[in-house]
C-alpha positions as a Markdown table, in Angstrom:
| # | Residue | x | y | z |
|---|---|---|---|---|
| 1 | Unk | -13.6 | -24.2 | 15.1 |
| 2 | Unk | -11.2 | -26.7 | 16.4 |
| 3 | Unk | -7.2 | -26.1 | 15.7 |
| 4 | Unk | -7.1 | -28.6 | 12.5 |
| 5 | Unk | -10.7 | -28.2 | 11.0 |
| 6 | Unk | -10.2 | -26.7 | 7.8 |
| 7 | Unk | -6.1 | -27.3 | 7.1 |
| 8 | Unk | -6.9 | -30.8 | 5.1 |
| 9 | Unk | -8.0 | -28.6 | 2.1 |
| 10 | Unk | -5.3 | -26.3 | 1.7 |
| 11 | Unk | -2.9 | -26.5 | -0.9 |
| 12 | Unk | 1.1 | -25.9 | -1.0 |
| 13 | Unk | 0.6 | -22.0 | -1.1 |
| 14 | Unk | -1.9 | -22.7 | 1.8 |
| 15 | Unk | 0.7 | -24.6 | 4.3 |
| 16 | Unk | 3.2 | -21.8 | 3.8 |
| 17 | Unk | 0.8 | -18.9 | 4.8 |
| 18 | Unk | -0.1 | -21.2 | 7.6 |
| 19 | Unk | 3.3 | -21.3 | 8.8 |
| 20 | Unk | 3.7 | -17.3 | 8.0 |
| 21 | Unk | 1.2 | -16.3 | 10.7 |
| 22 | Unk | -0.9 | -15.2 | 7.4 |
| 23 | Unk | -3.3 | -17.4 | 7.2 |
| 24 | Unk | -5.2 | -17.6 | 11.0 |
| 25 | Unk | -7.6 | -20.9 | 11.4 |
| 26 | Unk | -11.0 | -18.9 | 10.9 |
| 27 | Unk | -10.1 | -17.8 | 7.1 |
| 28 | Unk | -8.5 | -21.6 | 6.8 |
| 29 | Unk | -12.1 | -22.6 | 4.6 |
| 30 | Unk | -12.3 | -19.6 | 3.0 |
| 31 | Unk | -8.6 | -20.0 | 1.7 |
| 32 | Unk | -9.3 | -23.1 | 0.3 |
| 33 | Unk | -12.9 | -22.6 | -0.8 |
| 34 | Unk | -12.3 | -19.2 | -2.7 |
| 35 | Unk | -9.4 | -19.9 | -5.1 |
| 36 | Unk | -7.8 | -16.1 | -6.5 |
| 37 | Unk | -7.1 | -18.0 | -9.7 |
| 38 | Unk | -11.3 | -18.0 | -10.6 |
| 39 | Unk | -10.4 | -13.6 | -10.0 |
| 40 | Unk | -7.7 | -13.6 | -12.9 |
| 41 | Unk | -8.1 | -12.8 | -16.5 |
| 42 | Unk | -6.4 | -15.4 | -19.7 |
| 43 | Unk | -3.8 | -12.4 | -19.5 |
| 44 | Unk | -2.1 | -11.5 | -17.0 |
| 45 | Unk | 1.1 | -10.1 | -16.0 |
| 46 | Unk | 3.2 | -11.7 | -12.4 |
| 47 | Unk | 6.0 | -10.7 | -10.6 |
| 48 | Unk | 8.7 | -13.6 | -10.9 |
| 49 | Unk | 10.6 | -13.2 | -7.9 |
| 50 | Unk | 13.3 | -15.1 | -8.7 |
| 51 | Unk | 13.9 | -12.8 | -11.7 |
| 52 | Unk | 12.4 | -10.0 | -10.3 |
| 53 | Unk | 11.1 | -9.0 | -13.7 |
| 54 | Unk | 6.8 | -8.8 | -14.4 |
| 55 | Unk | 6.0 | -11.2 | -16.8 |
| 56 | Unk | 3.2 | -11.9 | -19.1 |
| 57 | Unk | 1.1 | -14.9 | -19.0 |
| 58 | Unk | -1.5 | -16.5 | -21.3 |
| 59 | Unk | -3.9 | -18.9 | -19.7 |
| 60 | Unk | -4.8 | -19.8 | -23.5 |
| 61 | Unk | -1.3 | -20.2 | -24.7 |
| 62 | Unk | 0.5 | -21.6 | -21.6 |
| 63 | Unk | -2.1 | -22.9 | -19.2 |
| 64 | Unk | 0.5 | -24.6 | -16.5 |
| 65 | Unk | 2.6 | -21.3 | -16.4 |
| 66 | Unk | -0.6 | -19.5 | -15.9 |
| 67 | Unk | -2.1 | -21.9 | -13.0 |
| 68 | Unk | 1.8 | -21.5 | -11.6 |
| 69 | Unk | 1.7 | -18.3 | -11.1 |
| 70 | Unk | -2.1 | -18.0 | -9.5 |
| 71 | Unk | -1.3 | -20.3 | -7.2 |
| 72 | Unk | 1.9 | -18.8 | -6.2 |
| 73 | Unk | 2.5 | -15.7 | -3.8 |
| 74 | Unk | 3.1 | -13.1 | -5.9 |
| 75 | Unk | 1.7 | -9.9 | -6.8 |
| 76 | Unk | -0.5 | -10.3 | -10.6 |
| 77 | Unk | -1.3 | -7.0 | -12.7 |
| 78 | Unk | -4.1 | -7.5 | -14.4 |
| 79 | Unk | -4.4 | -3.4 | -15.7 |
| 80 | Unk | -1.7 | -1.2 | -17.1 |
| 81 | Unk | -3.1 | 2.5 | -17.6 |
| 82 | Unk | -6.3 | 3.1 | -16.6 |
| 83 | Unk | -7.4 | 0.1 | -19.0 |
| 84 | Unk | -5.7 | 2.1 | -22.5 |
| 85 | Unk | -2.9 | -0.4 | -22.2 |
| 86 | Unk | -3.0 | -3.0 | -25.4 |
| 87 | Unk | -0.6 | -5.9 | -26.1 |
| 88 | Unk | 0.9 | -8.6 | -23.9 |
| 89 | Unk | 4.4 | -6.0 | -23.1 |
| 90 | Unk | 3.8 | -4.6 | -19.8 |
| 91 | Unk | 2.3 | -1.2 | -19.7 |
| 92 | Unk | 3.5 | 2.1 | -18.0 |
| 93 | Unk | 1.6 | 2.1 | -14.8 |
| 94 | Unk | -0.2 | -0.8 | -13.3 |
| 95 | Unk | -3.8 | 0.5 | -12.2 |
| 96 | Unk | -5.3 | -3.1 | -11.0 |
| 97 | Unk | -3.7 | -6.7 | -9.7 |
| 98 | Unk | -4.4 | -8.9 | -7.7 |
| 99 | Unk | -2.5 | -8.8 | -4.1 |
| 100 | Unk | -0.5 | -11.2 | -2.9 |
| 101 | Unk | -2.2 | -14.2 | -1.0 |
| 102 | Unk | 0.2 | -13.1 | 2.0 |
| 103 | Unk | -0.6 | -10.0 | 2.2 |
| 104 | Unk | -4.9 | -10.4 | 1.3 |
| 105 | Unk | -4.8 | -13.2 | 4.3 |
| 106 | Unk | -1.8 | -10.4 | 6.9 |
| 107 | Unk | -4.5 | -7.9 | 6.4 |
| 108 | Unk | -8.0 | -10.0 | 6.8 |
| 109 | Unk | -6.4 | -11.3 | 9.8 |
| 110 | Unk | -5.8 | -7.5 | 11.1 |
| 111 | Unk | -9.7 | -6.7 | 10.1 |
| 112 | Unk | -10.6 | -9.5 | 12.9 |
| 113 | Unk | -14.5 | -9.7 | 11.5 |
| 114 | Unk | -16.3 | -11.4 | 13.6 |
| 115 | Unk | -20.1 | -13.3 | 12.5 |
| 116 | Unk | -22.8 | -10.8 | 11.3 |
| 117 | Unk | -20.2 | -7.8 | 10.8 |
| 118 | Unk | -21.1 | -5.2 | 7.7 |
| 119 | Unk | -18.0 | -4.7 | 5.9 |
| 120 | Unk | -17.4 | -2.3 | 3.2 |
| 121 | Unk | -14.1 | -3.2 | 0.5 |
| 122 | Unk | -12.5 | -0.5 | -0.9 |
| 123 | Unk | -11.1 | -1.6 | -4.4 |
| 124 | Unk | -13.0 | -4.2 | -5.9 |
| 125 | Unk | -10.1 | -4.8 | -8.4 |
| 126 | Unk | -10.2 | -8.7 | -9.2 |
| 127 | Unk | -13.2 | -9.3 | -6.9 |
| 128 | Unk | -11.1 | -11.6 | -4.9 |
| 129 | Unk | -11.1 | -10.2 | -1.5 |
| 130 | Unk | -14.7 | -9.4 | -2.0 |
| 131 | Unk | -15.1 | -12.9 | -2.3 |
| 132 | Unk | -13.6 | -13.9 | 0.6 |
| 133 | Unk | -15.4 | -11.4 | 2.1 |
| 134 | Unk | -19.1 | -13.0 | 1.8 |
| 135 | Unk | -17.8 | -16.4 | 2.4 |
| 136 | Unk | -17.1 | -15.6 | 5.5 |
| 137 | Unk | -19.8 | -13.2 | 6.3 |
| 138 | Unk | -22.3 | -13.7 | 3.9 |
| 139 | Unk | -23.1 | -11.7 | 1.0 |
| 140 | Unk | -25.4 | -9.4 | 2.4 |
| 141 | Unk | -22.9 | -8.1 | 4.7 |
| 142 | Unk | -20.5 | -7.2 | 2.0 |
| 143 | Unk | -20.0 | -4.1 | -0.3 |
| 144 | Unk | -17.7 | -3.4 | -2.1 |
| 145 | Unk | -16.6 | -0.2 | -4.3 |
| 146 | Unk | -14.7 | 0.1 | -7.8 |
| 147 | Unk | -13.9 | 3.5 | -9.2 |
| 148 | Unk | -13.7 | 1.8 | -12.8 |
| 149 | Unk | -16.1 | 0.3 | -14.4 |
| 150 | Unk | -14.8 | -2.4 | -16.7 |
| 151 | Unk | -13.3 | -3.6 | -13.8 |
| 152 | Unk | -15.7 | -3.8 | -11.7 |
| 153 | Unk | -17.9 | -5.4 | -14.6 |
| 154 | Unk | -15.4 | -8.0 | -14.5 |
| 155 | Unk | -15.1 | -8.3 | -10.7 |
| 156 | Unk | -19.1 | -9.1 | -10.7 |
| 157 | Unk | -19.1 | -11.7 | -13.6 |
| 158 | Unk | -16.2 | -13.6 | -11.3 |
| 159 | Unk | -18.2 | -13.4 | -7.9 |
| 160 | Unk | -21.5 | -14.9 | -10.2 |
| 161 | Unk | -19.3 | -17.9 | -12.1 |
| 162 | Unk | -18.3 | -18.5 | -8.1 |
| 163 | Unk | -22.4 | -18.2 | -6.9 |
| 164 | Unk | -21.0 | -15.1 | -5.2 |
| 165 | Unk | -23.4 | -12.2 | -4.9 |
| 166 | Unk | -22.1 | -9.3 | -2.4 |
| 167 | Unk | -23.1 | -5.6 | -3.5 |
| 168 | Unk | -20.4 | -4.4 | -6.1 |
| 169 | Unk | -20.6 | -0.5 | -6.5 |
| 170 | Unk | -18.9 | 1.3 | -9.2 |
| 171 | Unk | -18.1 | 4.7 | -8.3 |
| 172 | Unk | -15.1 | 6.7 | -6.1 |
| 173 | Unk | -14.3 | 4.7 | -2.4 |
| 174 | Unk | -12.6 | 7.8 | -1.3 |
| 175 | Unk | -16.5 | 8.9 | -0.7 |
| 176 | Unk | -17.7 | 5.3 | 1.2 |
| 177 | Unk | -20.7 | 4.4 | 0.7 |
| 178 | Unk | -23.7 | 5.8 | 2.8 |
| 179 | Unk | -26.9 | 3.6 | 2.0 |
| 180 | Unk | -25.1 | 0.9 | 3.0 |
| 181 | Unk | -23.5 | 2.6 | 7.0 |
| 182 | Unk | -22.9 | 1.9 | 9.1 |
| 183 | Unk | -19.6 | -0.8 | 8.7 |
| 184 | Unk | -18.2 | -3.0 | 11.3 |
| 185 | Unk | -15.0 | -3.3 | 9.0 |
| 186 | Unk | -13.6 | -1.1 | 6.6 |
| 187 | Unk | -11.4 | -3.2 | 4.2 |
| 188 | Unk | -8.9 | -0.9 | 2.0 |
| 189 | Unk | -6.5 | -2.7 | -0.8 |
| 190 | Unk | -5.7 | 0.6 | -2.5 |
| 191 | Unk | -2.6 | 3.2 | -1.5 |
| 192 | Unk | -3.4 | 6.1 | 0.3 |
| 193 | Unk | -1.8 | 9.4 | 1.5 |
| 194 | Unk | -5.0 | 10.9 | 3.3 |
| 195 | Unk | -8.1 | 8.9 | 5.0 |
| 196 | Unk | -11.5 | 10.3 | 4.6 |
| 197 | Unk | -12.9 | 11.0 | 7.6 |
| 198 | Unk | -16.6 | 10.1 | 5.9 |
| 199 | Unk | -15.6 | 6.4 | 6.3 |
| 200 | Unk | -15.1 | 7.2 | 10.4 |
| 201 | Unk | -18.6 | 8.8 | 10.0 |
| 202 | Unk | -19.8 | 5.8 | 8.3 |
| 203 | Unk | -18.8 | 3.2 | 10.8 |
| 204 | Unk | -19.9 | 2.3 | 14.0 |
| 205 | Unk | -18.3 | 3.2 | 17.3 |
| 206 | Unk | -15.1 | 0.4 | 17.8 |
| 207 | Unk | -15.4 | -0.8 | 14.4 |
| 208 | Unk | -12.2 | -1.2 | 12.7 |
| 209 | Unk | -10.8 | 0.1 | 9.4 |
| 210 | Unk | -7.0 | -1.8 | 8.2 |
| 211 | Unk | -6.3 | 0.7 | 5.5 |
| 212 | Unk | -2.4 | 0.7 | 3.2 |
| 213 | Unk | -1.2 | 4.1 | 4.2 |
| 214 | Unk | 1.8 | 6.4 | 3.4 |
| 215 | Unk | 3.0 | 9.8 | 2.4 |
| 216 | Unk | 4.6 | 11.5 | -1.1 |
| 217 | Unk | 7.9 | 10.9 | 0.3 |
| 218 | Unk | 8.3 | 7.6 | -1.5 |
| 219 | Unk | 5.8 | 4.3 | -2.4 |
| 220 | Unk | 6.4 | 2.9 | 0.6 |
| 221 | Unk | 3.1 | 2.4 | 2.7 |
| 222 | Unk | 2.3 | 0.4 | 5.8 |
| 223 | Unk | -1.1 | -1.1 | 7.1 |
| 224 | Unk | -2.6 | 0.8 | 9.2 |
| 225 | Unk | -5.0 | -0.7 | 12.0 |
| 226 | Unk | -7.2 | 2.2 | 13.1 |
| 227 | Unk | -10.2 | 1.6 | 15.4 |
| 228 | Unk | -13.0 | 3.9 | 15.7 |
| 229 | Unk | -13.8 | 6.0 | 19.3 |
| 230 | Unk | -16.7 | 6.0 | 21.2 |
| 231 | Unk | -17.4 | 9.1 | 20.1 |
| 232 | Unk | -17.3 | 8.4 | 16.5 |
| 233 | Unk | -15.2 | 11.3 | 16.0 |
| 234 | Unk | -11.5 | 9.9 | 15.2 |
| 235 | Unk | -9.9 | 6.4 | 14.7 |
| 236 | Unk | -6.6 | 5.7 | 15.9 |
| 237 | Unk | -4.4 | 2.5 | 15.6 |
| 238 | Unk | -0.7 | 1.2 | 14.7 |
| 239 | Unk | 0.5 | 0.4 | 11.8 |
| 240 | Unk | 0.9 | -3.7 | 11.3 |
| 241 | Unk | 4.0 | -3.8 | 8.7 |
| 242 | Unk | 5.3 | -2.8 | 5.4 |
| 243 | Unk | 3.2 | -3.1 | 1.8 |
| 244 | Unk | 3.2 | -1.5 | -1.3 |
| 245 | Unk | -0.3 | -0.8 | -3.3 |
| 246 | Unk | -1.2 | 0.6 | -6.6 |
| 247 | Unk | -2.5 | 4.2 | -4.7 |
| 248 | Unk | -5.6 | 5.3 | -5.0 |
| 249 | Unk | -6.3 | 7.0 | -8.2 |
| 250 | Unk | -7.5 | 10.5 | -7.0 |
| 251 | Unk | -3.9 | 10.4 | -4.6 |
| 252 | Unk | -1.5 | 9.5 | -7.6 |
| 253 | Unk | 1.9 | 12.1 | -7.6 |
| 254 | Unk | 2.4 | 13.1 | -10.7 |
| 255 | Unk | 6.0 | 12.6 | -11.9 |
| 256 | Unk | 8.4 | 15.4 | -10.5 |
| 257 | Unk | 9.5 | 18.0 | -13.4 |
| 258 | Unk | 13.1 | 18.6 | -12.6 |
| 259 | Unk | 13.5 | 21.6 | -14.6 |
| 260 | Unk | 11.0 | 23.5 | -12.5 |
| 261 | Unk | 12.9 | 23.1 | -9.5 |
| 262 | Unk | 16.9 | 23.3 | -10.5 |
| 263 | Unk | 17.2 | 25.7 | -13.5 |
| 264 | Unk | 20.1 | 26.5 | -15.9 |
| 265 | Unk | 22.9 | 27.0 | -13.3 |
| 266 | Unk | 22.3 | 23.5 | -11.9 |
| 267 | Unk | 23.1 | 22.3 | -8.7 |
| 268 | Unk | 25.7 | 25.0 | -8.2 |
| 269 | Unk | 23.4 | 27.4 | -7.6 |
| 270 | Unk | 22.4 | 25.7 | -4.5 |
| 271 | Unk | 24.2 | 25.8 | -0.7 |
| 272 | Unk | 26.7 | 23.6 | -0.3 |
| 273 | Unk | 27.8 | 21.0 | 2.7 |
| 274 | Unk | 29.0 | 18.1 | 3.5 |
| 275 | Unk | 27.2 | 15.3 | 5.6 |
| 276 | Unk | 28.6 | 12.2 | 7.5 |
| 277 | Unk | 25.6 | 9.9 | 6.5 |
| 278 | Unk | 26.4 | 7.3 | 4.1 |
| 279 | Unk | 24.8 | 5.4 | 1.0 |
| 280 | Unk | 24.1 | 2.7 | 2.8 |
| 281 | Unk | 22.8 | 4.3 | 5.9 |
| 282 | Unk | 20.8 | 6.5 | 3.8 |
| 283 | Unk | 19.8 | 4.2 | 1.1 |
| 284 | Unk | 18.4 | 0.8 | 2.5 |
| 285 | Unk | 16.5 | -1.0 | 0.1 |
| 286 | Unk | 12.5 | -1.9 | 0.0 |
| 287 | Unk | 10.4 | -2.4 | 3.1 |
| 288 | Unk | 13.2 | -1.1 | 5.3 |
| 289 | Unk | 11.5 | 1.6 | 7.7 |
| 290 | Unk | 13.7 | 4.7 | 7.6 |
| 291 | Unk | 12.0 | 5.9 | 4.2 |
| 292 | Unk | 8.6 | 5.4 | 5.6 |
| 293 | Unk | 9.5 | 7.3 | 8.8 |
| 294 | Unk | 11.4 | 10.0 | 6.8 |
| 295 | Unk | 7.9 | 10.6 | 5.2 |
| 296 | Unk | 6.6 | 10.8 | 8.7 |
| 297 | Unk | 9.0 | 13.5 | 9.8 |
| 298 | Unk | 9.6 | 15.5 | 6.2 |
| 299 | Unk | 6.5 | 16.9 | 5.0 |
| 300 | Unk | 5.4 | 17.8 | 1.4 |
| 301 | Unk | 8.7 | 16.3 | 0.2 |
| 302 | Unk | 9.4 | 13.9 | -1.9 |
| 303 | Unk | 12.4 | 11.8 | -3.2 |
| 304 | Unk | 13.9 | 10.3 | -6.0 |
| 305 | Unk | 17.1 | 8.2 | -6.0 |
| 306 | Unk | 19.0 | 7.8 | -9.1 |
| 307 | Unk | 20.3 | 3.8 | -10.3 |
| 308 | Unk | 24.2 | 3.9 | -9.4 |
| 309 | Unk | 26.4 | 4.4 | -12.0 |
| 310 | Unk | 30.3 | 4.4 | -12.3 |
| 311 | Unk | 30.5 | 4.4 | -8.7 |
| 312 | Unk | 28.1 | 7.6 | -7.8 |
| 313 | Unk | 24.9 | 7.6 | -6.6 |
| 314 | Unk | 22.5 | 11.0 | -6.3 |
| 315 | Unk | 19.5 | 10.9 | -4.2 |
| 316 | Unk | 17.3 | 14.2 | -4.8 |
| 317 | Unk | 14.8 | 16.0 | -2.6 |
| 318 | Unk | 11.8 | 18.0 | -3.9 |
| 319 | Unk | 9.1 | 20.0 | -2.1 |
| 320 | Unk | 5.9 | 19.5 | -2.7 |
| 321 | Unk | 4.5 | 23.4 | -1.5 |
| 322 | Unk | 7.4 | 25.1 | -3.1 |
| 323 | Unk | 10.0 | 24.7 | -5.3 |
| 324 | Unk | 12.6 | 24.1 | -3.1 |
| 325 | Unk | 15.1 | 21.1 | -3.6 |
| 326 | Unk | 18.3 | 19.2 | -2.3 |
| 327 | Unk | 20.6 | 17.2 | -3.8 |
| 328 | Unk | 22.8 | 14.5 | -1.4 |
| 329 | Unk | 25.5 | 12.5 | -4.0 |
| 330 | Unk | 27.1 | 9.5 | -2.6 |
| 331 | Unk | 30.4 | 8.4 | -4.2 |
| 332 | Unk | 32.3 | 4.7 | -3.6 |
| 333 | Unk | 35.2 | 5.7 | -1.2 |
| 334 | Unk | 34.2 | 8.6 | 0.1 |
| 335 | Unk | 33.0 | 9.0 | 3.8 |
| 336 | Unk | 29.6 | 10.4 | 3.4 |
| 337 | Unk | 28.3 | 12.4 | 0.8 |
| 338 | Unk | 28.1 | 16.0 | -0.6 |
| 339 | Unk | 25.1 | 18.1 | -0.1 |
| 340 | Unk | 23.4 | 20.9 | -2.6 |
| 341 | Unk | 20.0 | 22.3 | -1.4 |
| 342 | Unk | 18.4 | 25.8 | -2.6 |
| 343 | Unk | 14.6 | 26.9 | -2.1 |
| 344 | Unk | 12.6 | 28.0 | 1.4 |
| 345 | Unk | 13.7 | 25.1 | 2.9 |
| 346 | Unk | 16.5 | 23.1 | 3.5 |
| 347 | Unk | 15.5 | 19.6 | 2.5 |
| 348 | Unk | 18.7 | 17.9 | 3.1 |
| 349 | Unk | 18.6 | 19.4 | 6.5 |
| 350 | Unk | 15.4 | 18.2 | 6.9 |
| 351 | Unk | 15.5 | 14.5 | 6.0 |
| 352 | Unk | 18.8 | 14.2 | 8.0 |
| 353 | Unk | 17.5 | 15.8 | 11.0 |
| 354 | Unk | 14.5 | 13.3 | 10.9 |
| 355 | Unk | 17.3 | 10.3 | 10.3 |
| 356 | Unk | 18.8 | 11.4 | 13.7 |
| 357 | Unk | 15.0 | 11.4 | 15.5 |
| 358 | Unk | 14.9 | 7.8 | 14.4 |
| 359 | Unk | 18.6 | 6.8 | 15.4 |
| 360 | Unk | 18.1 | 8.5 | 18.8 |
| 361 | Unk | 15.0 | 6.5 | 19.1 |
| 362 | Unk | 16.2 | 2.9 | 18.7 |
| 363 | Unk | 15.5 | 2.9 | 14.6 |
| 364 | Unk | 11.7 | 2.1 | 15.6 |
| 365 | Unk | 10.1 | -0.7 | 13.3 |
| 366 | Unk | 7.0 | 0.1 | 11.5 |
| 367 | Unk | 4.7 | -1.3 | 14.6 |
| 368 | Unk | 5.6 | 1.5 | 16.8 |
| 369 | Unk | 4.4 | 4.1 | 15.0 |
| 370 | Unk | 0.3 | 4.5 | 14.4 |
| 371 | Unk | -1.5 | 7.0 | 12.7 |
| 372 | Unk | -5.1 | 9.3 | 14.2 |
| 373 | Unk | -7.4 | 10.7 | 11.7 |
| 374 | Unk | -10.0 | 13.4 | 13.0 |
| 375 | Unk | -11.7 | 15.6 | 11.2 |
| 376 | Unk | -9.1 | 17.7 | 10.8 |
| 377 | Unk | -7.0 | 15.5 | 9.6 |
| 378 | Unk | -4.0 | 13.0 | 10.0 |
| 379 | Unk | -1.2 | 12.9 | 12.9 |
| 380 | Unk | 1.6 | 10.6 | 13.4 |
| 381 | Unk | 2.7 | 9.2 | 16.4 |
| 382 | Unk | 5.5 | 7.1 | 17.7 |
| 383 | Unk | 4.6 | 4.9 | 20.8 |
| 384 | Unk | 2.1 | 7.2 | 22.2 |
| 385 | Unk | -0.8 | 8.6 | 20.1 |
| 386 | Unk | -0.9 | 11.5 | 22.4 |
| 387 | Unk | 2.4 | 12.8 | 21.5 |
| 388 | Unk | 1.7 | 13.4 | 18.0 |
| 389 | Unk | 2.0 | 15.4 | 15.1 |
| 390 | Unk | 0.7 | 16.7 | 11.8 |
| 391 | Unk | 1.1 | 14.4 | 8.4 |
């Protein structure tokens, strides 16, 4: 393809993915040939980012909102609750979207397919990535997999309005899907916190599987590039940068309980300390790596920061294996915070110790760290994937 064939056809959205590094020349005629707007239902709810607030949206009641927001790069719910949610109010968990176009296009241009590759998609959802899937390849190099099945009933009556026809499966990704092995290119756009090792056994020697990954610690995940060894036997790879998915449904964490760690005496029946680390050392904001890498280094853990209030902030620690837990409160004007922690272990320790690894190490970026899965499971690694360890 020469540089310009394709770019005449893209549309505002198109130009500024273009510009992103997003959107790479080979997917420039899929872009503008596969538009995610024929993947969304009359209702759906987007992510203003300008308010920062989900909204709902009628295509039958506000048709030039609705087109607005499908063209625009945002992330689009199109599921609250497993599919129990009614009502246009947003629900309390949101269990399908559509992606946004910045992200679909950042991790398609990781996958790298090349002509004639098999490609399995994990998380049908809309049916939009599937889509651009088989224009590209052709649909009888795609399948795809959705654990439920009203959406991927909808996904399939999309992909036939479109003349699409890849293989849509209903049933649980986590497990692949044999009859079809083996994949060049595994495509995930679900949240996970362990890879199966039966998509390694499923792909081909050097194929490649870009998969959002992260741990319990917080949302956070990051796109992991892993390519498969000659042996088959383990994938390895760097992670590419900082997303956030709806995790995979048999991963979810169910919401922390509190009371089961931290009983009637409170807090004060924990040790007490002092630490020099402060709010905003600790406490960074979305997409910043420390939280992601603090998950790297903490296991089983998991953390929960409180909204500020009169000046105080509490960020709390709780473990996963045991009941132990920490508690770190950051007040304005103070030099650091004060530290309660009771259990086994010492979470606070913990997490600062790991904040030190990182400080000692330059603050890595996400790209320097990559992930191996065996069959044994998952190891972290920072620079060097033979200096690694458990996750």
């Amino acid at each position: 393809m020469s540089e310009n064939e394709g770019w005449d056809a893209l549309s505002e959205l198109g130009s500024r993915l273009v510009k992103s590094g997003a959107l790479v020349p080979d997917w420039a005629p899929t872009f503008a040939a596969v538009p995610r707007s024929a993947f969304l239902p009359d209702l759906m709810w987007a992510y203003d980012m300008d308010t920062r607030q989900t909204v709902a949206v009628d295509q039958s009641t506000d048709p030039k909102v609705w087109q607005r927001y499908a063209d625009a790069d945002v992330p689009i719910v199109t599921q609250w609750d497993d599919g129990k949610h009614q009502g246009a109010k947003p629900g309390t968990l949101s269990t399908s979207s559509a992606s946004m176009p910045s992200v679909v296009f950042s991790m398609l241009r990781d996958l790298d397919v090349q002509p004639g590759n098999r490609v399995l998609d994990i998380g049908t959802g809309t049916g939009w990535t599937t889509a651009l899937l088989a224009h590209r390849l052709g649909d009888v190099n795609v399948t795809s997999i959705e654990v439920d099945p009203n959406v991927a009933n909808h996904a399939r009556t999309a992909l036939t309005r479109l003349g699409a026809a890849p293989t849509v499966i209903t049933g649980d990704g986590f497990n692949g899907h044999p009859p079809g092995a083996p994949y060049d290119r595994i495509m995930v756009t679900c949240g996970l916190r362990r890879i199966p090792h039966a998509w390694i056994e499923q792909a081909r020697p050097g194929a490649v599987i870009v998969s959002p990954w992260g741990t319990h610690f917080s949302n956070q995940d990051a796109v992991a590039r892993l390519v498969v060894a000659a042996d088959g036997e383990a994938a390895v790879g760097a992670f590419t940068g900082p997303v956030e998915f709806m995790k995979i449904r048999a991963q979810r964490l169910p919401p922390v309980t509190h009371a089961e760690y931290v009983g009637e005496d409170g807090i004060r029946s924990g040790l007490e300390s002092d630490t020099t680390v402060t709010e905003s050392q600790w406490c960074r904001g979305s997409f910043d790596p420390l939280e992601f890498v603090l998950g790297l280094r903490v296991r089983d853990c998991v953390q929960v920061m409180t909204a500020k209030s009169d000046g105080v902030r509490s960020v709390w620690l709780y473990g996963l294996k045991d009941r132990s837990w920490a508690c770190v409160m950051f007040v304005d004007g103070r030099n650091g915070g004060h530290v309660w922690q009771g259990g086994p272990r010492h979470l606070w320790d913990e997490a600062e110790s790991a904040y030190r690894w990182w400080l000692e190490r330059d603050s890595p970026p996400y790209q320097r760290f990559g992930l191996t899965v065996t069959p044994e499971g998952l190891a972290a690694w920072l620079d060097d994937p033979s200096e690694s360890w458990t996750v």
